[in-house]
VOGU-3710 file (C-alpha; in Angstrom, 3 decimals, decimal comma):
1> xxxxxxxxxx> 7,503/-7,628/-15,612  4,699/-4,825/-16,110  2,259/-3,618/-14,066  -0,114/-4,819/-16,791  1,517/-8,149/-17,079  1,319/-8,774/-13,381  -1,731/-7,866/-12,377  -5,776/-7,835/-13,292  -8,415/-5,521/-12,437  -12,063/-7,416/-11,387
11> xxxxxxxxxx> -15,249/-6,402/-11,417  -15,191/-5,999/-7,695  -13,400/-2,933/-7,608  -10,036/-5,257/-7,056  -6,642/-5,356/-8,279  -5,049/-9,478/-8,001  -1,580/-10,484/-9,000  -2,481/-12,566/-12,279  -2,569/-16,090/-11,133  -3,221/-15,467/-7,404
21> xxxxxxxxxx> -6,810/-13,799/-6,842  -5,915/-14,020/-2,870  -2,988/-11,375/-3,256  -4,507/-8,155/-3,615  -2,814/-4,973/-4,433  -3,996/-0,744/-4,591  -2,807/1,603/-7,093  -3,228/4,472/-4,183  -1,797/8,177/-3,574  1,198/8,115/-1,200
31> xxxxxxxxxx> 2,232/11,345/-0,374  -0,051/11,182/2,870  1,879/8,035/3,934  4,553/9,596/6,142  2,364/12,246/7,180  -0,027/9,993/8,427  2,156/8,004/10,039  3,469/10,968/12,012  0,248/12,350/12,770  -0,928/8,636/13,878
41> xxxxxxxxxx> 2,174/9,144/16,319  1,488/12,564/17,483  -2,265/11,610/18,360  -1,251/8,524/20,206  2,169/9,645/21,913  4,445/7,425/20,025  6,057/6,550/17,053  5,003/4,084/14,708  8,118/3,483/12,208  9,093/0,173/13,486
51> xxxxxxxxxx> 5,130/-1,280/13,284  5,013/0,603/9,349  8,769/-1,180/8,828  7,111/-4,628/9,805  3,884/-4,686/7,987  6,231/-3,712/4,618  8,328/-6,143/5,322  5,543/-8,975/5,953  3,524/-7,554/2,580  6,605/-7,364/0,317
61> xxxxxxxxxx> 7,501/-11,310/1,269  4,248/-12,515/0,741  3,826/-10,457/-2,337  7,373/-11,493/-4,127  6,560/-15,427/-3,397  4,043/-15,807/-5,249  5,010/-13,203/-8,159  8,555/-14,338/-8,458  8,992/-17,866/-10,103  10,234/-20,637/-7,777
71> xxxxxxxxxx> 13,325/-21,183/-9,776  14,691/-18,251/-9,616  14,538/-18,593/-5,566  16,342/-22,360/-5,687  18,567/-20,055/-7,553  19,601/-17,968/-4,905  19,325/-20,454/-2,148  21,869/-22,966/-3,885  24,163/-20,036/-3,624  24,487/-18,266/-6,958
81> xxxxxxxxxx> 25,810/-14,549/-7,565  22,383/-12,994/-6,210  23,406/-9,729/-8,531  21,181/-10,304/-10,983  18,259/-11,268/-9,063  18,696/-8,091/-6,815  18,606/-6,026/-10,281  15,235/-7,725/-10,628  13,892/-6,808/-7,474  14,754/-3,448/-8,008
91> xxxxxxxxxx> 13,142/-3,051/-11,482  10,090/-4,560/-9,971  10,105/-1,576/-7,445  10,421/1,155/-9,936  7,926/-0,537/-12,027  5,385/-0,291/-9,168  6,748/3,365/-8,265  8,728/2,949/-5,283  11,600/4,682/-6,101  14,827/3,660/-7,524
101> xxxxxxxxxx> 17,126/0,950/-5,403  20,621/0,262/-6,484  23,040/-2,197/-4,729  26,055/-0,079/-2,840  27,235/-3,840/-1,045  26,752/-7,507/0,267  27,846/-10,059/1,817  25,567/-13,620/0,982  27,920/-16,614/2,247  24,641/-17,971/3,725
111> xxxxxxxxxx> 25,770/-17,181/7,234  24,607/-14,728/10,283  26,838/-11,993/9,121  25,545/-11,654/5,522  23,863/-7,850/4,761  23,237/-5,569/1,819  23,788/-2,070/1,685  20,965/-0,191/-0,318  20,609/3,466/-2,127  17,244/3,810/-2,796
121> xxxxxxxxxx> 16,739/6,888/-4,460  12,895/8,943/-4,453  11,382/6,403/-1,714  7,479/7,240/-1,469  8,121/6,155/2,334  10,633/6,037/4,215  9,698/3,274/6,531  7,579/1,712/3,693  10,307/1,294/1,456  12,837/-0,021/3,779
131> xxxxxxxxxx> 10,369/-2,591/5,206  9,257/-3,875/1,938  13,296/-3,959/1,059  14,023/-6,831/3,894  10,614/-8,075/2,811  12,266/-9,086/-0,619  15,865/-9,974/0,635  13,454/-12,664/3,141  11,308/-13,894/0,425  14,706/-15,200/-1,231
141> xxxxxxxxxx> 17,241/-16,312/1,359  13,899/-17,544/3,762  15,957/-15,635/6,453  14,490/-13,293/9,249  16,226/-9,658/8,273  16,745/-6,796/10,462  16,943/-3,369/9,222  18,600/0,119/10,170  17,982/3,177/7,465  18,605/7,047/7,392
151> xxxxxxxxxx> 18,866/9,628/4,813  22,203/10,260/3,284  20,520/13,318/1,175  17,181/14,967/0,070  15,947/12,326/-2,206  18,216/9,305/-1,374  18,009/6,302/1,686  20,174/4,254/2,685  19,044/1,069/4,062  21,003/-1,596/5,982
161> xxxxxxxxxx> 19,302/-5,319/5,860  21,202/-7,908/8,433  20,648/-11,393/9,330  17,951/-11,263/12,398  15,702/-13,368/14,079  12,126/-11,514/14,480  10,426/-11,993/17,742  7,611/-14,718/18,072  4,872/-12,408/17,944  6,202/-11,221/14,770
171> xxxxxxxxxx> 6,204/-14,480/13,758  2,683/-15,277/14,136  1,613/-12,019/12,751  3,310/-12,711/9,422  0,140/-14,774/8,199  -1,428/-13,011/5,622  -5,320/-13,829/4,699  -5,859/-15,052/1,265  -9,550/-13,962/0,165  -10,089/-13,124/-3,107
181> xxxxxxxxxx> -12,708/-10,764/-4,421  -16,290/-11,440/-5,300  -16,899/-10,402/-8,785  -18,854/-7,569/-9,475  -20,274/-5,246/-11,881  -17,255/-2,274/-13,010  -16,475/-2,175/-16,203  -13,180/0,129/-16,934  -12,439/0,400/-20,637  -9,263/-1,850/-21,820
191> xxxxxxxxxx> -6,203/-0,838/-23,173  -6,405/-2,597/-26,726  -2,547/-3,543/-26,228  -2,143/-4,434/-22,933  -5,590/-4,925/-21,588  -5,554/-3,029/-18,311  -7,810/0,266/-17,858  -7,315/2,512/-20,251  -7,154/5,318/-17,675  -3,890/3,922/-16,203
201> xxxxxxxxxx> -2,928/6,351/-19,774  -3,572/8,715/-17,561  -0,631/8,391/-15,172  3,190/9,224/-16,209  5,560/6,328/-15,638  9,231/7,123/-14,837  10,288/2,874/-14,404  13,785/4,476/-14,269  13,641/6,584/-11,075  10,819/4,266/-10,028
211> xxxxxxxxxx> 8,308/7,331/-9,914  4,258/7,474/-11,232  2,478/10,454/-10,629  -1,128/11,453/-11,958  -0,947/13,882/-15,107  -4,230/15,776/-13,631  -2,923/16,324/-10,119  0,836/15,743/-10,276  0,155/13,204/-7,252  2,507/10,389/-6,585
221> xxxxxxxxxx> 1,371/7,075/-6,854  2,840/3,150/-6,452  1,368/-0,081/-6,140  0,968/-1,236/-3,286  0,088/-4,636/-1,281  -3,156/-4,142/0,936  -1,212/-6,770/3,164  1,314/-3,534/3,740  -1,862/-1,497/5,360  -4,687/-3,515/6,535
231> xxxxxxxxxx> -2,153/-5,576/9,067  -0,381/-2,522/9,912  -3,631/-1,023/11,770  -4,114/-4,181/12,961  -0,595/-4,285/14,528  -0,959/-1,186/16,102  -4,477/-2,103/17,571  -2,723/-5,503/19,148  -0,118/-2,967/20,831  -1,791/-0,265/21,543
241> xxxxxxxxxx> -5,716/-0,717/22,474  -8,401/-0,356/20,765  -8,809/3,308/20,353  -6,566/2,777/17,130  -9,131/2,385/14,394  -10,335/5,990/15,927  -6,827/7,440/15,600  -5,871/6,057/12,372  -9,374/8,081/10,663  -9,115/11,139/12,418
251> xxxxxxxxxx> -5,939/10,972/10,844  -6,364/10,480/7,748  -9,447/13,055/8,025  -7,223/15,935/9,509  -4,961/15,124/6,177  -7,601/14,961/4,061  -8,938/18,336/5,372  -5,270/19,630/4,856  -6,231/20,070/1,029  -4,355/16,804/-0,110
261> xxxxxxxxxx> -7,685/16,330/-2,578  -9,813/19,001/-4,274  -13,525/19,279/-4,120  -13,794/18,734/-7,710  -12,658/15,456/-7,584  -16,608/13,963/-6,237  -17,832/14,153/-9,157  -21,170/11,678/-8,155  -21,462/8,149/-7,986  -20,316/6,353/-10,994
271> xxxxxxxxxx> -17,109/8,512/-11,204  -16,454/7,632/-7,539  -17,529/4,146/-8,521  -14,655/4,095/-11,085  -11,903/5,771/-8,974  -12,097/3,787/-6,369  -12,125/0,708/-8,594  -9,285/1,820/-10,414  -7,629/2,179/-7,061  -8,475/-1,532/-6,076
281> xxxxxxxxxx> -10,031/-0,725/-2,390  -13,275/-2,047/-4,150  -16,808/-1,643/-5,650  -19,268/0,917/-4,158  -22,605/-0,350/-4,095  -24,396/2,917/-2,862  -23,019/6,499/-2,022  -25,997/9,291/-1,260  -23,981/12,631/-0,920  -25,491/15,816/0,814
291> xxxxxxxxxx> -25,274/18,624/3,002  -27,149/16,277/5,546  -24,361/13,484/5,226  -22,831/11,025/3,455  -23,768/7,169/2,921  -21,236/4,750/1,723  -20,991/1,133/0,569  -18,667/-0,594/-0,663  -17,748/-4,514/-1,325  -14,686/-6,293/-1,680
301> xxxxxxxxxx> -12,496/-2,884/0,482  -9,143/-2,882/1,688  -7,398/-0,168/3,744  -11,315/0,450/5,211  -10,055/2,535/7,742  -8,363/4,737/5,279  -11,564/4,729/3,155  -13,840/5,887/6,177  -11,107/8,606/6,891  -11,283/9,511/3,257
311> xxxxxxxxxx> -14,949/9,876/3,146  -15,044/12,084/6,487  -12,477/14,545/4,905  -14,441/14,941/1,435  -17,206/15,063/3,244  -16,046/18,151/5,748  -14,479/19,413/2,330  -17,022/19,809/0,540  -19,521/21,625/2,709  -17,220/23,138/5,205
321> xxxxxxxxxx> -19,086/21,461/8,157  -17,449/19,307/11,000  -18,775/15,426/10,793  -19,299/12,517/12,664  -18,559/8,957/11,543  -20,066/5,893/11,970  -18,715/2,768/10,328  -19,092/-1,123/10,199  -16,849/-3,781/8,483  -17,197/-7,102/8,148
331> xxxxxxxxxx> -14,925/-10,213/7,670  -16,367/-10,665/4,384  -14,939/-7,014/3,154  -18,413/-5,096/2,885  -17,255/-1,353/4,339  -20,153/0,837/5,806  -19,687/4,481/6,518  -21,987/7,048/7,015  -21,313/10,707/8,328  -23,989/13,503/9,449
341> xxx> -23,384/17,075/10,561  -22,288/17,435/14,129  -24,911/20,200/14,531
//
């Protein structure tokens, strides 16, 4: 299945898997994953993998139950060779530009001491990529998974998925909120073909090492669930205080900053309007940009906290001043951000 065939851009500034408006998914950079993630770890004094492993793994379930047809799951759980349906999995993740998975081993007698050994070649993340991996094996076998990983060379994983019970927290924090988007008022021009934005054209598509990067920038990018990110932060803030949401923008702003985007790329409010759309963190609805600041908002967002980080950075970019941030989101998905001059 295609990334067209799968999924449907609103005019909220949302991507939805076709068929389920509730599961949202982002068609986002991720070559600031891992760096985030480490820089999340150096600002707070510890590391995050195992929270980053856990929201994958919760996003990639969800995500594959409601994509994959229910057949093909009584398949595997009446005990069929599960060969072919891990060969599916895997084309789904290069499709979506994870990387390219192949099957080294397995054991699935339906027993505590089944496991699957996994090369996964070009993973965007490391502990993305082996979270959303047990994510898949759980949305089949409706088994809790543990996972170990480790690189076995420059460009390849290997990940270990095991039979284990998650704790009870973990349990409770696998619900995922179904909301879908209000509808809006983007309009990206259709592919004649295959209907989705012509832009995606844009974009070069390797679905055999699983890789998409932009033809402008040379930029990775994958599709990925929301329910990866947004529950991620919100893991962290449960175990470590609320000073999270703080740490999580400053670091995206610091990467930002780093010179991960070009100036050139605010190009005023309907091109924003469009990126961000395309993207699928949703619809702005005003953005004044200045040297006095920066006013942003936007209906129907995802990964906010990622956005507000985002907007700091530019921001900072663009007029080579330090910022301040103020922000406000709601339940209902409306994002607020505004940043003035420190002096």
């Amino acid at each position: 299945m295609s990334v067209a065939e799968a999924h449907e851009w609103t005019s909220g500034g949302a991507i939805v898997v076709r068929g389920h408006p509730g599961i949202r998914m982002a068609f986002i950079e991720t070559e600031n994953f891992d760096p985030l993630y480490k820089g999340i770890g150096e600002l707070i004094g510890l590391p995050i993998e195992r929270i980053v492993t856990n929201a994958g793994r919760r996003g990639s379930r969800t995500y594959l139950g409601k994509v994959v047809p229910r057949e093909v799951k009584d398949m595997v759980m009446g005990g069929e060779d599960p060969r072919p349906v891990f060969e599916m999995i895997f084309q789904i993740a290069r499709n979506l530009g994870y990387g390219d998975p192949s099957l080294e081993a397995f054991r699935y007698e339906k027993d505590d001491d089944d496991y699957a050994n996994i090369l996964f070649k070009n993973p965007y993340s490391e502990p993305h990529v082996a979270g959303t991996t047990i994510g898949a094996l759980e949305a089949f076998t409706d088994r809790d998974n543990g996972v170990e990983y480790s690189r076995v060379s420059q460009d390849t994983l290997e990940i270990r998925a095991f039979v284990e019970a998650h704790p009870e927290e973990m349990r409770e924090r696998m619900h995922v909120e179904i909301r879908p988007p209000r509808e809006g008022n983007v309009r990206l021009a259709a592919c004649p073909s295959c209907g989705s934005p012509s832009v995606l054209a844009n974009y070069a598509w390797d679905t055999v090492n699983g890789v998409v990067k932009s033809r402008a920038t040379g930029r990775r990018m994958a599709m990925l669930g929301p329910a990866t990110m947004d529950p991620l932060f919100d893991e962290l803030e449960a175990e470590l205080g609320e000073q999270v949401p703080g740490v999580v923008i400053e670091a995206e702003r610091r990467f930002v900053r780093s010179g991960f985007y070009s100036i050139s790329e605010i190009a005023g409010f309907e091109e924003m309007r469009r990126q961000l759309a395309l993207r699928g963190v949703g619809e702005i609805k005003e953005l004044k940009l200045g040297r006095r600041g920066v006013h942003l908002e936007l209906e129907n967002s995802v990964m906010h906290l990622l956005v507000v980080g985002l907007t700091q950075g530019l921001y900072e970019l663009a007029f080579g001043v330090e910022g301040k941030v103020e922000w406000e989101h709601s339940d209902e998905g409306r994002l607020t951000v505004t940043v003035t001059p420190w002096k």
